[in-house]
C-alpha positions as CSV (number, residue, x, y, z in Angstrom):
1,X,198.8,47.1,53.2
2,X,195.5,46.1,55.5
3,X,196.7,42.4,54.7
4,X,200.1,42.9,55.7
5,X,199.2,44.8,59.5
6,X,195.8,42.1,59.9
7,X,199.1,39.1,59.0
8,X,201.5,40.9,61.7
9,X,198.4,41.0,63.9
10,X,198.2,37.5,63.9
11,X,201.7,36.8,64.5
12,X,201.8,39.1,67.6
13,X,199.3,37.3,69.4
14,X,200.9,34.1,68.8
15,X,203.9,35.4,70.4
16,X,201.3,36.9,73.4
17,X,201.9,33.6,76.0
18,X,205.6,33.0,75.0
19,X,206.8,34.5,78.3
20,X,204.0,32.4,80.2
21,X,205.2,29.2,79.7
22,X,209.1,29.5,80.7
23,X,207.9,29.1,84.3
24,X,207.6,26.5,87.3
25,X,204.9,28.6,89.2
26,X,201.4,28.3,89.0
27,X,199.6,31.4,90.5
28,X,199.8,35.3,90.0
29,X,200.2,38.0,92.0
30,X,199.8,42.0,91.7
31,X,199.7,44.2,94.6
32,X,196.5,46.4,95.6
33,X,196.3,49.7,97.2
34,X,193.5,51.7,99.0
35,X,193.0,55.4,97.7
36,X,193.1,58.0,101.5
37,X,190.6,60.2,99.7
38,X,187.9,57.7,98.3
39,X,188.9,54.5,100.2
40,X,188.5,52.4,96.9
41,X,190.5,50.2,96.2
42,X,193.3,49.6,92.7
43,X,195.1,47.2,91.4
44,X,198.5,47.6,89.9
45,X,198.6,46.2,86.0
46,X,201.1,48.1,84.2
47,X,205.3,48.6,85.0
48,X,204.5,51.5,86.1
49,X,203.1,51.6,89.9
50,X,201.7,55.3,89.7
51,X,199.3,53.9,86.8
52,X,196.1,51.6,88.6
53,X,192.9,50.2,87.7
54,X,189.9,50.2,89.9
55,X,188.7,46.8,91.2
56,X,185.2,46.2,90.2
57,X,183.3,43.0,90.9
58,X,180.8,43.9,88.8
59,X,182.4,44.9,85.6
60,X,182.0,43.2,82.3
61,X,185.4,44.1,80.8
62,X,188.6,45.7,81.7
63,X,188.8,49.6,80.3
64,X,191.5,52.3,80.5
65,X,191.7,56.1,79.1
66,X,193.6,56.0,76.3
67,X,194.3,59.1,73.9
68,X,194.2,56.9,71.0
69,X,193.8,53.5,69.9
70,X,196.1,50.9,70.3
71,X,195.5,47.5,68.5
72,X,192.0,47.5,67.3
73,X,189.4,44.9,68.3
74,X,187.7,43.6,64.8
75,X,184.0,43.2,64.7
76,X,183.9,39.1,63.5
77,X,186.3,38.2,66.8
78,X,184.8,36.8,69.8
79,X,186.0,39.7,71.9
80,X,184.0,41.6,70.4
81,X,180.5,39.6,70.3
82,X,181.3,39.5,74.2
83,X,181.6,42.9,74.8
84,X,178.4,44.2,72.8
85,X,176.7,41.9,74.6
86,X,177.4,43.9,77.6
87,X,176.4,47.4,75.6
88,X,175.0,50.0,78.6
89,X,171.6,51.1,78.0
90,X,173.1,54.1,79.7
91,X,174.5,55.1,76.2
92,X,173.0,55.5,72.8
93,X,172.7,52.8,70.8
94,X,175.2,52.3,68.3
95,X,177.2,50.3,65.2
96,X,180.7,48.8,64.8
97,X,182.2,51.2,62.3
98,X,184.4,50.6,59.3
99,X,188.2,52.1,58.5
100,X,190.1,51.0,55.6
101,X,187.9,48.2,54.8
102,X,188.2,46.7,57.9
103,X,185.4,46.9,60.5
104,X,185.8,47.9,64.2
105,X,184.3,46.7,67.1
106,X,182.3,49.4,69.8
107,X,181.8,49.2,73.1
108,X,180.4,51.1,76.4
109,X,182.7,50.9,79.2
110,X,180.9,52.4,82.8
111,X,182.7,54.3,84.7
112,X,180.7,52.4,88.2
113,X,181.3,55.2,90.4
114,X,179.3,58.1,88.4
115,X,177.2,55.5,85.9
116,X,178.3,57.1,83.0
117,X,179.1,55.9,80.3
118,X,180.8,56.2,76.7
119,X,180.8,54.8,73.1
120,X,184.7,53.7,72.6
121,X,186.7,51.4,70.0
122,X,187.1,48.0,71.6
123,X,190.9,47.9,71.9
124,X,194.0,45.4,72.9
125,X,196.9,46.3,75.7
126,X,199.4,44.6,77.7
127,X,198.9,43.6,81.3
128,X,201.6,43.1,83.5
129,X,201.8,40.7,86.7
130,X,204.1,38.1,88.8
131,X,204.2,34.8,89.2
132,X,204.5,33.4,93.1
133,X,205.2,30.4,94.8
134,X,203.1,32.4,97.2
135,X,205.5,34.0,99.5
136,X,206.6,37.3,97.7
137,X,207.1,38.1,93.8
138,X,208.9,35.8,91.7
139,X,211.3,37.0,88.9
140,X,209.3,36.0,87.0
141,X,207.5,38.9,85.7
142,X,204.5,38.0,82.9
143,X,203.4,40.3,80.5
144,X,200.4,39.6,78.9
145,X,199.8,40.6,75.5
146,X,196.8,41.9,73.5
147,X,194.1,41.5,76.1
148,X,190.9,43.3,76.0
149,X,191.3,46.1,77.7
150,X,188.5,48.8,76.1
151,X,189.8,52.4,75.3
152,X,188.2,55.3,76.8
153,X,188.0,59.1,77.4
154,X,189.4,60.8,80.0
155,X,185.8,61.7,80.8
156,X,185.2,58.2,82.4
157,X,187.5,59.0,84.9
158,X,185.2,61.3,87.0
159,X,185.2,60.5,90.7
160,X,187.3,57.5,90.8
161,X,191.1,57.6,92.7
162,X,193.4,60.1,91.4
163,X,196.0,57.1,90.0
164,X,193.0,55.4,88.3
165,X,193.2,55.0,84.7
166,X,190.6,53.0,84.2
167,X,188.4,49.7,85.5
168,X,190.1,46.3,86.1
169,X,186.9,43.7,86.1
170,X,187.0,41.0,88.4
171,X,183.3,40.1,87.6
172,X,182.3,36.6,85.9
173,X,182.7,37.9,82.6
174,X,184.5,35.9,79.7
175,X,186.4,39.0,79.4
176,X,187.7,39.7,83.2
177,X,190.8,39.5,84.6
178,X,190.8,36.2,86.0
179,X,190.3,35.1,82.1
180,X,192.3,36.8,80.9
181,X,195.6,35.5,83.0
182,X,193.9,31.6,82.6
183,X,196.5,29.5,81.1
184,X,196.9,25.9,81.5
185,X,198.9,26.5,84.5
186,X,196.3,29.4,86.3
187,X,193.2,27.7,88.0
188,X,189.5,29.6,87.7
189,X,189.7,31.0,90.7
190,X,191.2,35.0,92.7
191,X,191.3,35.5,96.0
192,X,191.4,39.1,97.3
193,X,192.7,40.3,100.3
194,X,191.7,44.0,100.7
195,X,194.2,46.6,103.3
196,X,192.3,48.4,105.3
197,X,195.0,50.9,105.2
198,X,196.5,53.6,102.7
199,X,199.6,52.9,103.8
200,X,200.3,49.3,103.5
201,X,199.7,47.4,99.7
202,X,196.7,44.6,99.5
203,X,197.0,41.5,97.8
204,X,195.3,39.8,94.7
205,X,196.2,36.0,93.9
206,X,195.1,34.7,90.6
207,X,195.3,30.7,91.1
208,X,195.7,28.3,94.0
209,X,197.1,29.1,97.2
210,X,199.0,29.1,99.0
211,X,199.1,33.1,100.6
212,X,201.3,33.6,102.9
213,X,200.9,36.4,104.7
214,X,203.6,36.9,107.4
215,X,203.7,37.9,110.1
216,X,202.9,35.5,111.6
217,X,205.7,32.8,110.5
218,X,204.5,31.0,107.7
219,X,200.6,31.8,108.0
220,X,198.9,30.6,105.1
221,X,195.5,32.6,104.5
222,X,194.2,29.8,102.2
223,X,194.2,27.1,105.1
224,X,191.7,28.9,106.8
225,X,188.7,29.4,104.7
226,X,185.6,28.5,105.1
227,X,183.1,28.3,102.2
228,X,179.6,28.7,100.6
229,X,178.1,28.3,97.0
230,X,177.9,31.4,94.9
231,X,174.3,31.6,93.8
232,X,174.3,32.1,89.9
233,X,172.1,35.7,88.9
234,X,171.5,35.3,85.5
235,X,170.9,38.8,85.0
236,X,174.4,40.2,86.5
237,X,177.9,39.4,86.4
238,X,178.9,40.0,89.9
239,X,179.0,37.5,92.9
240,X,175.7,36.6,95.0
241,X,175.4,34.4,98.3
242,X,172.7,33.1,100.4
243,X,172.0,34.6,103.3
244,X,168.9,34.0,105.3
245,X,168.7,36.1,108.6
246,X,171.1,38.3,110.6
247,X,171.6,38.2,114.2
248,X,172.7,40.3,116.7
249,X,174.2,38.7,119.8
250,X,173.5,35.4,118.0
251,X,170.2,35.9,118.4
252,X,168.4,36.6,115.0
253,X,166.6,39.9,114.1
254,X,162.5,39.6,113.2
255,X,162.4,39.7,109.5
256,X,160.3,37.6,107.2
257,X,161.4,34.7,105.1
258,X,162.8,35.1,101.8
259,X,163.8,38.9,102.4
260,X,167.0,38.4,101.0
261,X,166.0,36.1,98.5
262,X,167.3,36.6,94.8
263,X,164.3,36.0,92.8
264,X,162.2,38.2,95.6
265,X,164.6,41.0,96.9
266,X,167.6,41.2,94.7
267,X,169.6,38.8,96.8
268,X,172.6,39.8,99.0
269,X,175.7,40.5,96.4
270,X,179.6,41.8,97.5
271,X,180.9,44.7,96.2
272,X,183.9,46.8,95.5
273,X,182.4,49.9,94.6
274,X,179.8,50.6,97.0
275,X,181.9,51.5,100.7
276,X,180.1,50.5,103.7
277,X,177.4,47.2,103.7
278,X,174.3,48.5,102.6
279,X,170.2,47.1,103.8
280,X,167.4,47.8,102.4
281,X,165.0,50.0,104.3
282,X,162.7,47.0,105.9
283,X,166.4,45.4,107.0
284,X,167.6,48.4,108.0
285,X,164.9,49.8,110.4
286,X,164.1,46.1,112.1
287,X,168.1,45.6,112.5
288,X,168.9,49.2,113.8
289,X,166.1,49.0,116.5
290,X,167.6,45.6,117.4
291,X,171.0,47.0,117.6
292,X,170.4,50.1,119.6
293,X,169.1,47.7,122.4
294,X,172.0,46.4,122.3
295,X,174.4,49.4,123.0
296,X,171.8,51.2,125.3
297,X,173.6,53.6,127.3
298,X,176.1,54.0,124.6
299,X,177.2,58.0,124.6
300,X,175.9,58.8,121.3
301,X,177.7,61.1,118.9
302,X,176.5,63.5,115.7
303,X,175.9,61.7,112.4
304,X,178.7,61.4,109.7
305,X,177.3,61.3,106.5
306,X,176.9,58.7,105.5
307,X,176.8,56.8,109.0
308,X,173.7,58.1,111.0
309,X,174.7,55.8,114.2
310,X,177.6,57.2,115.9
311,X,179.5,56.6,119.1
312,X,181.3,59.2,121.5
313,X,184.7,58.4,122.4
314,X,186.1,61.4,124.4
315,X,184.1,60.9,127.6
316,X,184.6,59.3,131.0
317,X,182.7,56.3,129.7
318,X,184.8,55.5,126.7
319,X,183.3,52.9,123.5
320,X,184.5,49.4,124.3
321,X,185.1,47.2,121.7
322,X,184.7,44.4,123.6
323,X,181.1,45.8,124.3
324,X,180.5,46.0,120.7
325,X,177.5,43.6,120.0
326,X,178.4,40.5,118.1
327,X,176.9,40.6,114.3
328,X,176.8,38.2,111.9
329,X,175.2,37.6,108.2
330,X,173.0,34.0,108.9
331,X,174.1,32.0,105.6
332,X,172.2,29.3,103.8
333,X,174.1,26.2,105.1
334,X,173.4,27.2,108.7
335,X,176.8,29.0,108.8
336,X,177.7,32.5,110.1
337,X,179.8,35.6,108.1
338,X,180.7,37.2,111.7
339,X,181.5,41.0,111.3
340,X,184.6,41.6,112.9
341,X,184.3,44.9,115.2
342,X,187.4,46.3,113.0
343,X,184.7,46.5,110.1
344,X,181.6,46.9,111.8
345,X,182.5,50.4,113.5
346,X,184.7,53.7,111.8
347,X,186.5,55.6,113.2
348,X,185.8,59.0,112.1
349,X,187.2,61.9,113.9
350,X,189.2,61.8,117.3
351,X,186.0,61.8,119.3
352,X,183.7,59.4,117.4
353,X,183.4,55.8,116.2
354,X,180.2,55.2,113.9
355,X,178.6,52.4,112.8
356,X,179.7,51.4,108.9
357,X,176.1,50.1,108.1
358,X,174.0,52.3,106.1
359,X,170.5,53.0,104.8
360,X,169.7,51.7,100.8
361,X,166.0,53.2,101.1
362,X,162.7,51.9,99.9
363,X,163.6,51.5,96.3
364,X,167.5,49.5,96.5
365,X,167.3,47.1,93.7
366,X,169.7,44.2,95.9
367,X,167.9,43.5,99.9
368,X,171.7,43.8,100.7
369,X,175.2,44.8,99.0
370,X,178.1,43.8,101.5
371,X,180.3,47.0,100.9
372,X,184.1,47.4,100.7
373,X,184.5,48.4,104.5
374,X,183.2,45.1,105.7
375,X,185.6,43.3,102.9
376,X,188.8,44.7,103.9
377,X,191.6,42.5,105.8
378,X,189.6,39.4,105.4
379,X,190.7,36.8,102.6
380,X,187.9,36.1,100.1
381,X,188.3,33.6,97.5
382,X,186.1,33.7,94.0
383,X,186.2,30.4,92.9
384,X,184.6,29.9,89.3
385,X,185.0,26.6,88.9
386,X,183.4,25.5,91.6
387,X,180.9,28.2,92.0
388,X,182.0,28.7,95.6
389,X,183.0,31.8,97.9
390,X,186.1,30.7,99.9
391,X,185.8,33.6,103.2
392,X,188.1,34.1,106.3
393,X,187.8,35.7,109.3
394,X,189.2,39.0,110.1
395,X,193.1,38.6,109.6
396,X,193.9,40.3,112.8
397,X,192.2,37.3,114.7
398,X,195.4,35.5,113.4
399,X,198.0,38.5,114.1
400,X,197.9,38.6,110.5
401,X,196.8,41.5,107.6
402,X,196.0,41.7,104.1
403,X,199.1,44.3,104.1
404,X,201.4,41.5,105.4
405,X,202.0,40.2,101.5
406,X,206.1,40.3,100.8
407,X,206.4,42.0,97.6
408,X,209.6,41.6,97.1
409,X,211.1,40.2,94.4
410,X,212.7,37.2,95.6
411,X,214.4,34.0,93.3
């Protein structure tokens, strides 16, 4: 009996890519969507909308609450020497296990919101997606067949967005998304184009470009990107960039050299999961003290945990954005991440804008974490193969959003 499931095993996943390759497109799309009462932000990987998977950067493999185990992951398959390298020191350790003769793979998917953690089965699901031709959704819908996506308690789902049933990993992991969908048609590389609204549905492309993303009239997101090497932390699996100074004004802030270094401070790294940019202390003090020159005579406002720099806006002398001093992340080529004032300030009640910049303290184990606030309506492209950061300005510059993607499905 084991021989007969392990042969019909087999003969599923050869049937996994059939739907794949009946297709003229060359690039993927699912939507995204930002939760009103955490602001993270899901992906959509199932046929069913109401089911979504948080987006984590950082992430070694894909996971999703499951009540009980779907096809199992076996302990002599590469899947599975993958994932236990990735076991969380969070949880005990721990060894595959054996069921009628055959032994089964463990693993320790992280929920990255509340680090916890669990001991699970490694398991296989189906992932569903579109192609594109880049303009709105093909109908060619792909599903993909017995990827690794981990099973887990319903524990694990502590804290993140009420639709969440688990952690989609977008991190450089073997097992990720993006390798998960790579076909001989898919190129290494996602771009990510985060709403910074509830209401309207961000956009993830898997492949090359291009986006449109319309209004206006045939905009193309991927034509203007500018780009910068991903530095290579051989200790984590999410993305890392040089950056050497920040300036306010264009004028740089006093801080020594190599304060964001990687190998001295942690480096600078993007994330998903933590929501506004975070500095260490030593950044954080020197750059506050710099900034508040610049808005002097500002009406301040009370402190909105977490934002401790807060604007009035309900008095004679109203916040002006174009007043707003100009901020930008110096990076290692000699080029500028400019901070668009759409996700440098937050509006957080009727009276009061604050600014989305927080303190890490003393102790924060990266110099800088670029948080989802300062990610959203801005294209960013991950691109593996050529261990680059593609990165566009803010998307209203061009009249433009990340909630400007067509989903319809259109022949």
């Amino acid at each position: 009996m084991c021989n007969l499931i392990l042969a019909l095993f087999i003969f599923v996943l050869s049937l996994s890519s059939l739907e794949v390759s009946a297709q003229p497109f060359h690039t993927l799309v699912t939507s995204l969507h930002k939760d009103p009462s955490t602001s993270l932000h899901t992906i959509t990987l199932t046929l069913n909308p109401s089911e979504q998977y948080l987006v984590d950067l950082d992430a070694p493999f894909i996971w999703n609450q499951c009540d009980s185990l779907h096809l199992p992951v076996f302990c002599d398959e590469s899947d599975c020497l993958t994932a236990r390298r990735y076991m969380s020191p969070l949880c005990p350790e721990t060894n595959n296990t054996h069921s009628s003769d055959q032994c089964l793979c463990y693993d320790t998917p992280v929920n990255p919101i509340t680090g916890s953690c669990a001991l699970t089965n490694a398991s296989r699901n189906v992932l569903t997606v579109y192609w594109t031709a880049g303009r709105s959704l093909s109908t060619y819908r792909i599903q993909y067949f017995n990827r690794f996506v981990s099973c887990a308690p319903s524990s694990l789902l502590q804290s993140l967005p009420a639709q969440a049933i688990g952690v989609a990993s977008l991190s450089q992991s073997t097992l990720s998304l993006l390798y998960q969908f790579i076909i001989d048609d898919v190129t290494q590389k996602f771009s990510l184009c985060l709403s910074s609204s509830s209401d309207d549905q961000g956009v993830i492309f898997f492949g090359d470009g291009p986006y449109y993303l319309e209004p206006p009239a045939n905009f193309d997101a991927s034509s203007i990107l500018s780009y910068i090497p991903l530095i290579k932390n051989p200790s984590a699996l999410g993305y890392f960039i040089n950056v050497t100074g920040i300036s306010i004004n264009q004028k740089a802030i006093s801080i020594p050299p190599n304060t964001f270094g990687l190998d001295v401070s942690g480096g600078v790294k993007l994330s998903t999961t933590v929501p506004y940019t975070t500095l260490r202390s030593d950044i954080y003090s020197v750059f506050m003290s710099e900034f508040k020159k610049a808005v002097d005579g500002f009406p301040r406002g009370k402190k909105v945990s977490p934002l401790e720099y807060c604007f009035k806006t309900n008095v004679t002398r109203p916040t002006k954005v174009g007043s707003i001093p100009r901020i930008d992340l110096v990076l290692g080529d000699g080029a500028y991440w400019n901070i668009h004032n759409s996700n440098l300030l937050k509006q957080v009640d009727a009276d009061a804008s604050c600014l989305a910049i927080v303190n890490g303290g003393n102790t924060a184990e990266h110099a800088v974490v670029i948080g989802t606030y300062q990610l959203e309506n801005i294209m960013l492209q991950f691109d593996l193969a050529q261990s680059r950061l593609g990165f566009s300005s803010s998307l209203s510059s061009f009249g433009s959003s990340c909630g400007s993607f067509d989903f319809t499905v259109r022949p």
